[in-house]
C-alpha positions as CSV (number, residue, x, y, z in Angstrom):
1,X,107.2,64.0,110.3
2,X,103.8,65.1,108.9
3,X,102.4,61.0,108.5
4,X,102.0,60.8,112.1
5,X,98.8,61.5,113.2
6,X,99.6,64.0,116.2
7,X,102.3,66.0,114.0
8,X,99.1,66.9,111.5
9,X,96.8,68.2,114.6
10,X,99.7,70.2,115.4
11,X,100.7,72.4,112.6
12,X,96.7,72.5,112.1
13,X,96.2,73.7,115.1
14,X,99.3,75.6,115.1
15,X,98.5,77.5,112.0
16,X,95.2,78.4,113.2
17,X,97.2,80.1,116.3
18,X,99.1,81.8,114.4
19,X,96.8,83.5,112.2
20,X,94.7,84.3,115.4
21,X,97.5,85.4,117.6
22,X,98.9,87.7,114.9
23,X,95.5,89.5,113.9
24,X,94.8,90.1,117.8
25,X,98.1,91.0,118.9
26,X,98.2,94.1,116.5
27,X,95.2,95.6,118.6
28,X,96.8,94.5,121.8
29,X,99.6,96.3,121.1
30,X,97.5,99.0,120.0
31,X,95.6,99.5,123.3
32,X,98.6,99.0,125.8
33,X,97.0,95.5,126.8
34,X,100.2,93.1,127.0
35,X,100.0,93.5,131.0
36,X,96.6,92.1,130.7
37,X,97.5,89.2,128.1
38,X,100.0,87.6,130.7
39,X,96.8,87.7,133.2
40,X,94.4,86.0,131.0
41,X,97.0,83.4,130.5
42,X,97.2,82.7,134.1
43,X,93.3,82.7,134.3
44,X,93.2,80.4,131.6
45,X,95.5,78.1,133.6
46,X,93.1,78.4,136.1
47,X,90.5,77.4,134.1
48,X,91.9,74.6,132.6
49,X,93.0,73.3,136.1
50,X,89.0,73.4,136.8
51,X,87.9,71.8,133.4
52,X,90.5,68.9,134.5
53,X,88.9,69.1,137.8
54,X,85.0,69.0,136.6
55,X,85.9,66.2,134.2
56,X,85.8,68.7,131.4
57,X,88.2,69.5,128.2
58,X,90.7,71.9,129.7
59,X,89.9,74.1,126.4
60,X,86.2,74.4,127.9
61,X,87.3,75.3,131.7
62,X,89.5,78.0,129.9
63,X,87.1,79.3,128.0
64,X,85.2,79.6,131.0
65,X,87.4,81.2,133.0
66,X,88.9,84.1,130.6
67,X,85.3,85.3,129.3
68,X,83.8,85.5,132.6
69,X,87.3,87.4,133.4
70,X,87.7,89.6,130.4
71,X,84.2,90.7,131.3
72,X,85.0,91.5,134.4
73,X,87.8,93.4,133.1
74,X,85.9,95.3,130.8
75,X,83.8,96.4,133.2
76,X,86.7,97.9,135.3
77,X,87.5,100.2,132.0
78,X,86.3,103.2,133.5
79,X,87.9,103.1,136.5
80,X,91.6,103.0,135.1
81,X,93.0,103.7,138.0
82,X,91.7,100.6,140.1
83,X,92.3,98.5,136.9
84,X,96.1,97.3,137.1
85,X,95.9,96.5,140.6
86,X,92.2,94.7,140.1
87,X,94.2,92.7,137.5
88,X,97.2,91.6,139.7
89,X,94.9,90.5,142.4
90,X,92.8,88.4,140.0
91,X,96.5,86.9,138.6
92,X,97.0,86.0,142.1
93,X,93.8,84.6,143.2
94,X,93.7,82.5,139.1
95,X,97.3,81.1,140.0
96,X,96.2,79.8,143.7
97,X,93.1,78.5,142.4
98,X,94.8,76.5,139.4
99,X,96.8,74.8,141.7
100,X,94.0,73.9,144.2
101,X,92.2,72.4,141.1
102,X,95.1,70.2,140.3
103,X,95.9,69.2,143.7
104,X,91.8,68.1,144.1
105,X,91.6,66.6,140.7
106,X,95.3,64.6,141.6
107,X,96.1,64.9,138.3
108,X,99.8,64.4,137.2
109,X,102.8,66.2,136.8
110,X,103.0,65.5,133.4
111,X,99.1,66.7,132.4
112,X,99.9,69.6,134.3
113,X,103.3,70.6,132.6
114,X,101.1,70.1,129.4
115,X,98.7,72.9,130.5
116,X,101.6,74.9,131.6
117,X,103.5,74.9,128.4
118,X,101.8,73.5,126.2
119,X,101.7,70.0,124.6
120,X,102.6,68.9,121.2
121,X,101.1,65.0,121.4
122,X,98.4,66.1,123.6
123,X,96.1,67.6,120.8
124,X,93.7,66.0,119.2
125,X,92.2,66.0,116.0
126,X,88.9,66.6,117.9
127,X,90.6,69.8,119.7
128,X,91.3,71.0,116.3
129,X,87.8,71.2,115.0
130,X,87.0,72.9,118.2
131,X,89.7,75.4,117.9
132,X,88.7,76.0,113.9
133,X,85.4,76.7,115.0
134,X,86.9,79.4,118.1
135,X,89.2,80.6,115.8
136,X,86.5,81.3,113.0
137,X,84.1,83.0,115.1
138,X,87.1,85.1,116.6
139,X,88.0,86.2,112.6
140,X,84.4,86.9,111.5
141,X,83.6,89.2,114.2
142,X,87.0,91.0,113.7
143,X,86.3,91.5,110.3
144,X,82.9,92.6,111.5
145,X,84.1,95.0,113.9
146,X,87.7,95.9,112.1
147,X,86.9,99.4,111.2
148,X,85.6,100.9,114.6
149,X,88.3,98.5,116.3
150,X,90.8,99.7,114.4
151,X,90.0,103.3,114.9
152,X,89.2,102.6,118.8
153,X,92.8,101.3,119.2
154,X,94.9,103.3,117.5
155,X,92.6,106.8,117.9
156,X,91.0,106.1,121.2
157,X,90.6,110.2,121.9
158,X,89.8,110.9,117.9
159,X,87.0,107.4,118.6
160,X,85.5,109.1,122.1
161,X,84.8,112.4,120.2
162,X,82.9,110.7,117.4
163,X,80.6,108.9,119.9
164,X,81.7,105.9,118.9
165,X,80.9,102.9,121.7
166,X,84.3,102.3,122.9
167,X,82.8,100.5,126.2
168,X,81.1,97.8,124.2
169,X,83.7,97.8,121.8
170,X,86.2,97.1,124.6
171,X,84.0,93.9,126.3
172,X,84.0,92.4,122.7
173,X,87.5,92.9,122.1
174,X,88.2,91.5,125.7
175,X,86.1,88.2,125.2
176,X,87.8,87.7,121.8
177,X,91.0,88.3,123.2
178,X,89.8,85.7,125.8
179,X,89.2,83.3,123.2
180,X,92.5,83.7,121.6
181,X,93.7,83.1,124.7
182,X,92.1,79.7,125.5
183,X,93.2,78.5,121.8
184,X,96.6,79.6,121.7
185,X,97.5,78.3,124.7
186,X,96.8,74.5,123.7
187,X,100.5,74.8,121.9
188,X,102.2,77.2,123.7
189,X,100.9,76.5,127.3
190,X,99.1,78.9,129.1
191,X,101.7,80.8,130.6
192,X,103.4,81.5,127.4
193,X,100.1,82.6,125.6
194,X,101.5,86.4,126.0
195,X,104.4,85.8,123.8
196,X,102.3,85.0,120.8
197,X,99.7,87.6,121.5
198,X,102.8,90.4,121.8
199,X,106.1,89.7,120.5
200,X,104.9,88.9,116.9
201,X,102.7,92.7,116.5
202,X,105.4,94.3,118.6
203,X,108.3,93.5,116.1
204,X,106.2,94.3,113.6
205,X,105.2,97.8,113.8
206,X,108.9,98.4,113.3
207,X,108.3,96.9,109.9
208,X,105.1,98.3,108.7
209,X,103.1,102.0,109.3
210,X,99.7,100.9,107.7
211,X,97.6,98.6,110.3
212,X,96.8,96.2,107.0
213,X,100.6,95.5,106.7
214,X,100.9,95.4,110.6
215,X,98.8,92.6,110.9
216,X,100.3,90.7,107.9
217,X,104.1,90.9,109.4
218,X,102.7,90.0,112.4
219,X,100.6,86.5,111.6
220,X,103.7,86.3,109.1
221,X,106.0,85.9,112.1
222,X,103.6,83.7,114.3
223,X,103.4,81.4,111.4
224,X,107.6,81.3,111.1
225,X,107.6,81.3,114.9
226,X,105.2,78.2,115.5
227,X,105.7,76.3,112.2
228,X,109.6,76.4,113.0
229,X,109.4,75.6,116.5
230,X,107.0,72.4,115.9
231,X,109.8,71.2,113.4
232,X,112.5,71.7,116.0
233,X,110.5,70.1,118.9
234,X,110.1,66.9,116.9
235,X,113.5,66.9,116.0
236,X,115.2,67.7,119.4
237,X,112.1,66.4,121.5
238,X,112.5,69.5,123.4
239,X,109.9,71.7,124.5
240,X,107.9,73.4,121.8
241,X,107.2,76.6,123.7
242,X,111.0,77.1,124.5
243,X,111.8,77.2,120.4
244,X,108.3,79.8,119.9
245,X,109.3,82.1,122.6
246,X,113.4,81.7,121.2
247,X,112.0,82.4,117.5
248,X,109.8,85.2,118.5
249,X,112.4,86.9,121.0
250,X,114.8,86.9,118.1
251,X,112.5,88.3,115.8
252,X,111.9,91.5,118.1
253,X,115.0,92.3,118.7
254,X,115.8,92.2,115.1
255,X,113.4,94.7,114.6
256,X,115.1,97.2,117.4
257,X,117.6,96.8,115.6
258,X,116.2,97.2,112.4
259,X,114.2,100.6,113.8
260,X,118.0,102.2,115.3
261,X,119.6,102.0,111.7
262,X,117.1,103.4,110.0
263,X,117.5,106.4,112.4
């Protein structure tokens, strides 16, 4: 399996999801942002439906897309009670747009059932130097910002009191999260980002009660979830988002289950 060429740029690539899906979904868990993880997913399709359009890498259109989005986003932070509505009206207006794109750029069903969920054979071992070099900046600047992220998330009242600059903090972690988006989503698809960026961290805080040994469980299950479901899409040539989301579904209910016998 592994001496083909597009099997290699898979679990590469795949392994850098992983690890970057884990890390951020412990925060976005942490600060009540799933809602918003299934929107940037849909922006991102969006934006990949442009970069096809403009003759771009879809990666780039993402990118695009969710940072000028998660920006925007940020910005709507202190008016909370706009915010959800704000966000389901840019989910509509990404989804319309994606599909205009397509239909102008009169691009296949296949290419876009690849951006939709994700493409095994479509990545290539010049997307995965692009995605090491996303997925590196994404790490460096978590481990930059971990300690006032960490208290920001899981002690937003406790981080407001100190003075602490939770509006900044909360653009960064947006266009991060953004990031993570536009990279995960070249296994998964975009649609399906969410399931990385959530299920994984949300299983595991039934597993762990320090943050250090949240974020472990969690990129410990993305790994499981995406190195398991590569194997079984090459084996059964079935989708490889349909054996993530079965993998990581599995895993969280196992930890529900886990949390009500300990009670």
């Amino acid at each position: 399996m592994l001496s083909y060429p597009f099997m290699q740029n898979a679990y590469m690539a795949g392994t850098l999801i992983a690890i970057i899906s884990g890390i951020m979904g412990v925060f976005v868990i942490a600060r009540n942002m799933s809602f918003l993880t299934h929107t940037l997913s849909e922006i991102g399709f969006a934006g990949a439906a442009f970069g096809i359009f403009m003759g771009w890498q879809p990666l780039n259109g993402m990118l695009l897309f969710t940072t000028v989005s998660s920006i925007g986003v940020g910005e709507l932070g202190a008016k909370s009670s706009r915010r959800e509505n704000s966000i389901t009206a840019i989910s509509a207006l990404a989804i319309g747009l994606g599909i205009l794109f397509l239909s102008l750029a009169d691009s296949n069903a296949s290419y876009a059932t690849g951006i939709l969920f994700g493409s095994v054979i479509g990545i290539s071992r010049a997307n995965v130097i692009q995605m090491m070099i996303l997925s590196i900046s994404v790490l460096v600047i978590v481990m930059v910002i971990y300690r006032y992220l960490k208290f920001d998330s899981f002690d937003p009242i406790g981080a407001q009191v100190k003075g602490l600059w939770t509006r900044t903090l909360s653009v960064v972690f947006l266009v991060l999260l953004a990031f993570s988006v536009s990279v995960a989503a070249q296994i998964v698809g975009s649609l399906l980002i969410f399931i990385l960026l959530t299920l994984p961290a949300a299983a595991a805080k039934y597993f762990a009660h320090t943050v250090g040994m949240m974020i472990s469980v969690a990129v410990a299950f993305s790994l499981i979830g995406v190195w398991l479901g590569l194997y079984l899409s090459y084996m059964t040539n079935w989708p490889v988002s349909f054996f993530i989301a079965v993998i990581e579904v599995i895993f969280y209910f196992s930890a529900l289950i886990y949390q009500r016998m300990c009670q």
